[in-house]
C-alpha positions in Angstrom: 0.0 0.0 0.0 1.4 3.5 -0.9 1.3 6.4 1.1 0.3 9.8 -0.6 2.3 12.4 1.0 0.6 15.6 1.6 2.2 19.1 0.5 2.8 21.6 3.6 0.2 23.9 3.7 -2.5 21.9 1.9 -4.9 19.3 3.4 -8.0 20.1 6.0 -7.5 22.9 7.6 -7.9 21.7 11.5 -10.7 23.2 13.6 -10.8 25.7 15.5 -13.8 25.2 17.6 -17.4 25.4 17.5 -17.2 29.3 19.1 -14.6 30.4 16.5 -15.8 28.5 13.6 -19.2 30.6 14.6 -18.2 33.7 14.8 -15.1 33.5 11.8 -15.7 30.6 10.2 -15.6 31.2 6.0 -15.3 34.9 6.7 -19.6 35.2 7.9 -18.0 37.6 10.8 -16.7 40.1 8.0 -19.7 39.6 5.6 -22.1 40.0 8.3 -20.5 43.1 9.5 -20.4 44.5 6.1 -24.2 43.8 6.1 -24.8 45.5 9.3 -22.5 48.9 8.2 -24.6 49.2 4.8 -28.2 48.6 6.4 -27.0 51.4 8.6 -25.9 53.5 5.7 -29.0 53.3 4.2 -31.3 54.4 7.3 -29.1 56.9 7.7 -29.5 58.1 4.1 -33.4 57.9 4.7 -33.2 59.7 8.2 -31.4 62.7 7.0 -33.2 63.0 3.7 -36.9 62.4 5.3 -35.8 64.4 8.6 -37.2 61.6 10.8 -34.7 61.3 13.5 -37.0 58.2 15.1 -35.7 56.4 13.0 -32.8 55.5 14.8 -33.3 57.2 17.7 -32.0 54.9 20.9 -35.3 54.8 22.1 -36.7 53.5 19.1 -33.5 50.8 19.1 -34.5 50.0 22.6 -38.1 49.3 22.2 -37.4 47.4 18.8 -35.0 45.4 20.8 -37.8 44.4 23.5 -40.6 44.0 20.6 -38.2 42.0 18.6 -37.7 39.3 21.8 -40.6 37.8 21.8 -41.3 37.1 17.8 -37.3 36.1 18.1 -38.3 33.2 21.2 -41.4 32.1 18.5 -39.5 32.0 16.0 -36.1 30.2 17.8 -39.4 27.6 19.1 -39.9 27.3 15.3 -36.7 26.6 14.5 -37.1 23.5 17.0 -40.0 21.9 15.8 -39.7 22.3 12.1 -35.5 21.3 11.6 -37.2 17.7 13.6 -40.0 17.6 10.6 -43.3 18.8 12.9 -44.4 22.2 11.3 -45.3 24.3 14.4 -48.5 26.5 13.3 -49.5 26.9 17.1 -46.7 28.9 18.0 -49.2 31.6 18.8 -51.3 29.5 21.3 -48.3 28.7 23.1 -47.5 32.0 23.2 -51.1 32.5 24.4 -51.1 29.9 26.7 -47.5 31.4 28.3 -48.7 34.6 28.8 -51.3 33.4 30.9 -49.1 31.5 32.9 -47.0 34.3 33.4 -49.4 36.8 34.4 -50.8 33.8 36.7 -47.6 33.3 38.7 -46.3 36.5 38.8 -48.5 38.1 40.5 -48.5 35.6 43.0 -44.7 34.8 43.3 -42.9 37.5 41.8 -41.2 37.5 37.9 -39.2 34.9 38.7 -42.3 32.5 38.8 -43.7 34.4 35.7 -40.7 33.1 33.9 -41.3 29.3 35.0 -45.0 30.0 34.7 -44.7 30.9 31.4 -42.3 28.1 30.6 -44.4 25.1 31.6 -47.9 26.8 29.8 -45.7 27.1 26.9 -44.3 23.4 27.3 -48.0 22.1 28.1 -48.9 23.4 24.4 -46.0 22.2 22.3 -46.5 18.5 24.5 -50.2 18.4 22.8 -48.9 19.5 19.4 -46.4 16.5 20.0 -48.9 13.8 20.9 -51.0 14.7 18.3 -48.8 14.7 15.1 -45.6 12.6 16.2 -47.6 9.8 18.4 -51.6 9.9 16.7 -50.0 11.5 13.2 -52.9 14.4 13.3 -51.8 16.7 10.4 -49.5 19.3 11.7 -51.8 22.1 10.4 -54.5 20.8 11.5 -53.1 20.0 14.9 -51.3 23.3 15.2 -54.9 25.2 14.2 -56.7 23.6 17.2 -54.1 24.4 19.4 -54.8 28.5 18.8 -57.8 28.1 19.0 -58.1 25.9 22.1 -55.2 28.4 23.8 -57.9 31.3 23.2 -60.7 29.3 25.1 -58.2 27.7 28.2 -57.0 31.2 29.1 -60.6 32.7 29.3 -61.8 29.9 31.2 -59.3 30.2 33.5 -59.6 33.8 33.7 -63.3 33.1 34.3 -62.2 30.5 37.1 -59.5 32.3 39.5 -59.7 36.3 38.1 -64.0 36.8 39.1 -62.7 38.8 42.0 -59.9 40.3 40.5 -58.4 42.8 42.9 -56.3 44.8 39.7 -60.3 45.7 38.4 -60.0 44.6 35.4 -62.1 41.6 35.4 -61.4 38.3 33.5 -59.5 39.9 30.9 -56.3 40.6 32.8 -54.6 39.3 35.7 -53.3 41.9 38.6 -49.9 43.2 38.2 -46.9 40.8 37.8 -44.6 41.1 41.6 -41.0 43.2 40.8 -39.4 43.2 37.4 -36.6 41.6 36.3 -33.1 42.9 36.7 -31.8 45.5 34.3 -28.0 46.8 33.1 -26.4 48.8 31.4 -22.7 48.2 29.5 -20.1 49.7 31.1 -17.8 52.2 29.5 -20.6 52.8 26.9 -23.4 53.7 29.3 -21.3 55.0 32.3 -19.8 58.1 33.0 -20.8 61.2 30.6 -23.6 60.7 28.3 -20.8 60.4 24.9 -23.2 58.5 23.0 -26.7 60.7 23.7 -24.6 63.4 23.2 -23.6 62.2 19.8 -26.9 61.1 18.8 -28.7 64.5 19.4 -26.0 66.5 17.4 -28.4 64.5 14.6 -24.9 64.1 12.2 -24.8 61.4 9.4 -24.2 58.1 10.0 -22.0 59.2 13.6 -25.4 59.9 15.5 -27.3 56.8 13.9 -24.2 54.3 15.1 -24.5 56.0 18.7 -28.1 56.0 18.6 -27.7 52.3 18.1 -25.5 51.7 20.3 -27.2 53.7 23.0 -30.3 51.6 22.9 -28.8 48.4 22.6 -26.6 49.0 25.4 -28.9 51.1 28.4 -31.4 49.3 30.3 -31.3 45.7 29.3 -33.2 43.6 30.9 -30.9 40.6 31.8 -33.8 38.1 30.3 -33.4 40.1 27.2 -29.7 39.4 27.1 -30.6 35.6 27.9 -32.8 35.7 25.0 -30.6 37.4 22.7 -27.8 34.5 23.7 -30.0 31.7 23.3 -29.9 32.3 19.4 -26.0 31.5 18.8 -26.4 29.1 21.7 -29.0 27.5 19.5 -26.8 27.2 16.6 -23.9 25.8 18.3 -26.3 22.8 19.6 -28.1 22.4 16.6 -25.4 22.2 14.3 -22.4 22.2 16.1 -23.3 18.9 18.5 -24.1 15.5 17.8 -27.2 15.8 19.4 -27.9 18.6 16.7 -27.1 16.6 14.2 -29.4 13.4 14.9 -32.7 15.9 15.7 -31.6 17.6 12.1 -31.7 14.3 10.7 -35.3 13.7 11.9 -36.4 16.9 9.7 -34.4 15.7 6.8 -34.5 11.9 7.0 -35.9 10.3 9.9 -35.9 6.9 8.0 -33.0 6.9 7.7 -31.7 8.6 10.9 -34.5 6.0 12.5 -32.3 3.1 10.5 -29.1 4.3 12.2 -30.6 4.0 15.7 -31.2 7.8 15.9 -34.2 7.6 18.8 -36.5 9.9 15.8 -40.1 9.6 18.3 -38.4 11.1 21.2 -36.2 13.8 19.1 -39.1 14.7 17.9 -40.8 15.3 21.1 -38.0 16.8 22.4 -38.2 19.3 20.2 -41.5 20.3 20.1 -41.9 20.5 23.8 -38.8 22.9 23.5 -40.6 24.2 20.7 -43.8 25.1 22.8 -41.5 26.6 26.1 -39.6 29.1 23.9 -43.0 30.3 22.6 -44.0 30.2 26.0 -41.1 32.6 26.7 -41.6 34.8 23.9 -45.4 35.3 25.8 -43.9 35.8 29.3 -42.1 39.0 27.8 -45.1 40.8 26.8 -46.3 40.3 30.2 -43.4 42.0 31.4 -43.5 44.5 28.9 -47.3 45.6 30.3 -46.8 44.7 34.0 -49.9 42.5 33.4 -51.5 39.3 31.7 -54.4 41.0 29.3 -56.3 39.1 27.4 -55.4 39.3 23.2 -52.1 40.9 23.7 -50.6 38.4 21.6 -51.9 39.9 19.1 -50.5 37.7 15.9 -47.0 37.6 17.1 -46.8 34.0 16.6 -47.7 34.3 13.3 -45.0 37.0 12.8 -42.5 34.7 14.6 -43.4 32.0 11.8 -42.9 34.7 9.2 -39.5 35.5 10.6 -38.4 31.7 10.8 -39.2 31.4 7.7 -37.7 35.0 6.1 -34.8 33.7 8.1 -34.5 29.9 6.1 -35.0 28.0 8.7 -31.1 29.3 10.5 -30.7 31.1 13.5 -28.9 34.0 12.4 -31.8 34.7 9.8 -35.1 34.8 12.2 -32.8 37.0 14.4 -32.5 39.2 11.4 -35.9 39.0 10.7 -37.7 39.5 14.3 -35.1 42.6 14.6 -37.0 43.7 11.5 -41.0 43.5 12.7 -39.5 44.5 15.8 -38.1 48.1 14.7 -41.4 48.1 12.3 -43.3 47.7 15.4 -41.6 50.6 17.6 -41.3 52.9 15.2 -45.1 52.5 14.4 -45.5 53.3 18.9 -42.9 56.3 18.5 -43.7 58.0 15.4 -46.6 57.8 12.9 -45.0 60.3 10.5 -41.5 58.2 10.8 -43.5 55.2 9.4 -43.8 57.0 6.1 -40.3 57.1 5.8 -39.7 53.4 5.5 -41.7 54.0 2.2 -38.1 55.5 1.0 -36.5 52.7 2.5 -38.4 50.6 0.6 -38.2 52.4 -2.4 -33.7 52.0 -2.2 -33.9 48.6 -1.3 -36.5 47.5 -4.7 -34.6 49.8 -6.6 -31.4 47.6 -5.4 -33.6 44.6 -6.1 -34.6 45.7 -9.4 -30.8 46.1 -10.9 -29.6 43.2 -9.5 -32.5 40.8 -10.9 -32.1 42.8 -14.1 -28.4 42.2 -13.9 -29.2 38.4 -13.5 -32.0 38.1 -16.9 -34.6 38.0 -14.7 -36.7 40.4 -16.3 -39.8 40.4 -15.0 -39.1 40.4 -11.0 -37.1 43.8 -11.9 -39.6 44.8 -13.9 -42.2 44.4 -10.5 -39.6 45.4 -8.0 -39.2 48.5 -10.1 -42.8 49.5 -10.1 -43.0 48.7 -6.7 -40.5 51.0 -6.1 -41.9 53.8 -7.5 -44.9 53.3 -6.1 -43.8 53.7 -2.4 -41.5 56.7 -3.6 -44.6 58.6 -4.9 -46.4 57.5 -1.4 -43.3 58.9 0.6 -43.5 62.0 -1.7 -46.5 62.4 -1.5 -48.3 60.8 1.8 -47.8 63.0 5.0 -49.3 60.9 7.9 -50.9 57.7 7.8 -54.0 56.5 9.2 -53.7 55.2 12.0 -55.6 52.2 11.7 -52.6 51.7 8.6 -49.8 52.3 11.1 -50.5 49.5 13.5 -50.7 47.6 10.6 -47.2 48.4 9.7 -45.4 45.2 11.1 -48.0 42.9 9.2 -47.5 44.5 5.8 -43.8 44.0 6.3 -44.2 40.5 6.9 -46.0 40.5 3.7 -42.9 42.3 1.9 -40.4 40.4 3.2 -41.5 37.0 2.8 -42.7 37.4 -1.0 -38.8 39.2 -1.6 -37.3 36.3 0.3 -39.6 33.3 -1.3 -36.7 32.3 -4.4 -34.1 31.4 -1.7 -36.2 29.4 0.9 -34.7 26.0 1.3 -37.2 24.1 4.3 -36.5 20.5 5.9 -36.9 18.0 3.6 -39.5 15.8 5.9 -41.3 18.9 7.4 -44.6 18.5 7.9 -44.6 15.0 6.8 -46.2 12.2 9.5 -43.9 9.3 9.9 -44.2 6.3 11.0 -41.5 3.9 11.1 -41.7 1.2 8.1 -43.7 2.4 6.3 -41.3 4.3 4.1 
């Protein structure tokens, strides 16, 4: 037998461990920073040419940030559920159901229960989804359907059962305020000491103010369950691709014949990560308790949905639902700060079809450019021409984004080969 000898310098390159390869690996740290310095550029661009200084004002960045957690945690559930093979429509139940929780606990225990509360309600609705599609094979739509709208009845009924004497006064549609709130922070050297970066951001300059506007928001006040959440998205990633346990539940929502052939336990993966499916969303639901002191009834308000959108805006990755919950997130504060500032992200829009447009038209692909382009001009007549917007439009800001993004995001979506499929081992 010969031996090939291997020229210095060529070969595998050796690993350099899960953390670096994350953050380095294949240049995605220098790309991704690229990413992040031209999306600034461009609000920036829009902010001094519309005069909306909301736009990236730090307290716009900071209640983006909070808005953004909880359709991030549906979305991170998502991610779960659908990279084993179960498509998780009942996100939004869950996140229902751990509201309720939330509310229940906390005002009983203090936030600390609200977050186990919230947890377990969560957990309880991602174990039905599991029993009824991996164990019964119920259709996953189907099962994920009754699960919102079972969530909607549970809650009321228990609010009908334990809130009749309410001592808040607000009946059975909201529980009394949640005991204390969760610890906050602020990062040193960018927080402490003078105000650097507020004074920077009210001097209003280009692109300087925006980045300390940003940076001010992100970095004052966070709620150390924000940073938890934040974390759990590159924590995520390194288990689910970077562990062998990642690897066998990845298998499930590719293969699970196969992985089932190779003794990869695909029944209990699969619960596994449902139920962690359901708790996430259950966390995602305790956040908007804290974020109103209270459990009320409806506050949800679609953000499962919006979590789904994101998941899937994001192709099924962690790095992309992160990008896209920050998204509906800053729709959804700026639309709470600013109704005129919402009519700027027409011009945003308009830059980013027009980039669109050229790049498709670069590619042959005539006739996306052609609709990006109209689409384009359209919203650069309505920012030209539209002062305010209704405000019945406004609040439906973050919805019509959802819209935009998924239909521009649609020709790269790659899903999980088995999701949504029932299986059922030997018979395939």
């Amino acid at each position: 037998m010969s031996t090939v000898a291997t020229p210095p310098g060529s070969g595998t390159r050796p690993s350099r461990g899960p953390l670096t390869d994350l953050l380095t690996g294949g240049g995605r740290a220098r790309r991704l920073t690229w990413l992040l310095l031209g999306v600034l550029l461009l609000v920036s661009v829009v902010r001094v040419v519309s005069g909306q200084d909301a736009l990236t004002s730090s307290s716009t960045i900071a209640a983006a940030l909070l808005l953004a957690v909880p359709i991030g945690l549906a979305a991170l559930g998502g991610l779960f559920a659908e990279r084993a093979g179960v498509v998780n429509i009942g996100l939004d139940g869950m996140m229902v159901l751990g509201t309720w929780g939330a509310g229940f606990a906390g005002y009983q225990w203090g936030w600390g229960a609200a977050v186990v509360g919230g947890l377990l309600f969560g957990a309880i609705g991602g174990l039905l989804h599991a029993v009824a599609t991996v164990t019964f094979g119920v259709d996953h739509v189907v099962s994920g359907v009754a699960i919102n709208i079972l969530a909607g009845g549970l809650v009321r009924f228990l609010s009908e059962l334990l809130y009749s004497d309410n001592p808040a006064g607000g009946g059975v549609t909201q529980s009394p305020p949640v005991k204390g709130d969760p610890p906050t922070f602020s990062v040193p050297v960018l927080s402490s000491g003078p105000d650097l970066l507020g004074s920077l951001e009210n001097r209003h300059w280009f692109l300087v103010s925006d980045l300390a506007g940003v940076l001010r928001g992100l970095t004052s006040g966070v709620g150390l369950l924000t940073l938890i959440a934040v974390l759990l998205v590159p924590a995520s990633y390194l288990l689910l691709w970077r562990t062998a346990f990642g690897l066998r539940l990845r298998s499930c929502g590719e293969n699970p014949a196969a992985a089932d052939s190779l003794g990869v336990p695909v029944y209990r993966l699969k619960y596994i990560a449902v139920v962690t499916s359901g708790a996430l969303a259950g966390l995602g639901g305790v956040f908007l308790v804290f974020i109103a002191g209270i459990y009320r009834e409806g506050q949800v308000n679609g953000r499962g949905f919006i979590g789904l959108a994101a998941l899937i805006f994001g192709n099924w990755r962690p790095g992309g639902l992160a990008a896209g919950a920050a998204l509906f997130g800053f729709t959804d504060a700026l639309q709470l700060r600013s109704r005129s500032a919402v009519v700027a992200l027409f011009l945003l829009v308009a830059l980013l079809l027009a980039a669109v447009a050229v790049l498709q038209a670069r590619r042959g692909r005539l006739l996306p450019a052609g609709i990006a382009a109209v689409v384009a001009v359209a919203a650069l007549v309505g920012f030209l021409t539209v002062d305010e917007l209704p405000p019945g439009l406004v609040s439906f800001t973050p919805h019509l984004t959802t819209l935009l993004v998924l239909s521009l995001a649609s020709q790269r979506l790659r899903m999980p080969k088995a999701d949504g499929l029932v299986y059922r081992r030997g018979e395939h």
